[in-house]
PADO-668363 format. One record per residue: residue in one letter; x negated, y negated, z of N, C-alpha, C, CB in turn. Coordinates in steps of 0.2 Angstrom, whole numbers, plus 5000, padded with zeros to 4 digits. Glycine has a CB too. Example, Ala and Ser with C-alpha at 12.3 -4.5 7.8 and 13.67 -1.06 7.14 Angstrom:
<rs>
A493450285039493850225039493450165039494350225045S493650115035493250055036493650005039493050035029
</rs>
This chain:
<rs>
X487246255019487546245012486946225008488046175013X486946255003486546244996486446214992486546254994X486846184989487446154984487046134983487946124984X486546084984486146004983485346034985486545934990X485246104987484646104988483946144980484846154996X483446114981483046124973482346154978482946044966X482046194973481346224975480946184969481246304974X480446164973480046104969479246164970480045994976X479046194964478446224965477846204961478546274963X477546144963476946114960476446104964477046054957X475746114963475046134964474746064964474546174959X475046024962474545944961475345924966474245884949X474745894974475145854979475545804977474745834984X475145754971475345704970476145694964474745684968X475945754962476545754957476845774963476645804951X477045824965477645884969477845814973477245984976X477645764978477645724983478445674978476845684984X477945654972478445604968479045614968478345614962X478945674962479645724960480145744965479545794957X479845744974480145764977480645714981479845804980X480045674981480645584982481045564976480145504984X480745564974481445554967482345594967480945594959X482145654968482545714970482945704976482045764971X482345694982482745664990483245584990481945644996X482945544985483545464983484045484980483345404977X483945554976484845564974484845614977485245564967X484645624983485445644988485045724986486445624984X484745744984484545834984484045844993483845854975X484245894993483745934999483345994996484145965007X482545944995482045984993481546024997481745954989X481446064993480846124997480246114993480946214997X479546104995479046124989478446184992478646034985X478746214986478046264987477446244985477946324982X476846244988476046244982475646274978475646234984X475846334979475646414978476346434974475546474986X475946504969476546544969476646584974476446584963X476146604977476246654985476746614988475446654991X476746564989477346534992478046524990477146474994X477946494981478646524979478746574981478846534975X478346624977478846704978478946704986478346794975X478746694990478846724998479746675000477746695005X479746624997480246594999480946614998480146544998X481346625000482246645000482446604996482746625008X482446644988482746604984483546594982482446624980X483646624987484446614988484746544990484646664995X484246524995484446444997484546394992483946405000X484346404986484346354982484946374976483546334980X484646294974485446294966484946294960486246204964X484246274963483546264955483146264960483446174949X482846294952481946274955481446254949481546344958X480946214949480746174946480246224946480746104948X479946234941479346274941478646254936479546344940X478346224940477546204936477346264931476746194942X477146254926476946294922476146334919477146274917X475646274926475146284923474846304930474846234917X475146344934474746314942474146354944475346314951X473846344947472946374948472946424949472546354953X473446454955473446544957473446584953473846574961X474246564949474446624944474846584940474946694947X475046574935475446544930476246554931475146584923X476546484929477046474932477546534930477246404931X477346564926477646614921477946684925477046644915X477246684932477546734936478046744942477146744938X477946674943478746654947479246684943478946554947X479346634938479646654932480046714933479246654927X479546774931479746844932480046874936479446874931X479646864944479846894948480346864951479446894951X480846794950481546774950481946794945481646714950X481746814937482146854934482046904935482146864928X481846944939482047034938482147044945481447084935X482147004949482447034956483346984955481746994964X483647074958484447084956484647014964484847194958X484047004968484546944973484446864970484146934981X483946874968483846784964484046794958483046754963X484146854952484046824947484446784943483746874944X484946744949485546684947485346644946486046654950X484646614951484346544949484146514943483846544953X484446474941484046404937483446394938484246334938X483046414935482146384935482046324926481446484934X481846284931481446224923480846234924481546124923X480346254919479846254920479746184917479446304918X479046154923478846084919478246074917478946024923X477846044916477146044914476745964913477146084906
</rs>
């Protein structure tokens, strides 16, 4: 089930860690990428969001971004970019 599950994609440990306990107290089941390689590579089917850092080291959060809009299996998901 999915319902409750978010992709947490942020490069700084310290933030992604936070945001992901915060997330886990109410009751969500999170995933975090560190990479965009690892977003894009992950089944974005599983989830209902995805949080997406805007500024991350590999490739700009912008590219996630895209490659969940223009692919016809994800491009349902809710992405927030945060910064």
């Amino acid at each position: 089930m999915n319902q409750r599950r978010i992709l947490v994609v942020e490069d700084d440990l310290k933030i992604a860690d936070r945001l992901s306990s915060v997330l886990r107290n109410a009751g969500y089941d999170v995933h975090n990428a560190y990479t965009c390689g690892d977003a894009v590579a992950t089944e974005h089917s599983r989830y209902k969001l995805a949080l997406v850092d805007g500024g991350m080291r590999d490739r700009s959060g912008r590219t996630i971004y895209d490659f969940i809009s223009q692919s016809a299996s994800f491009s349902k998901l809710p992405i927030v970019t945060i910064n």
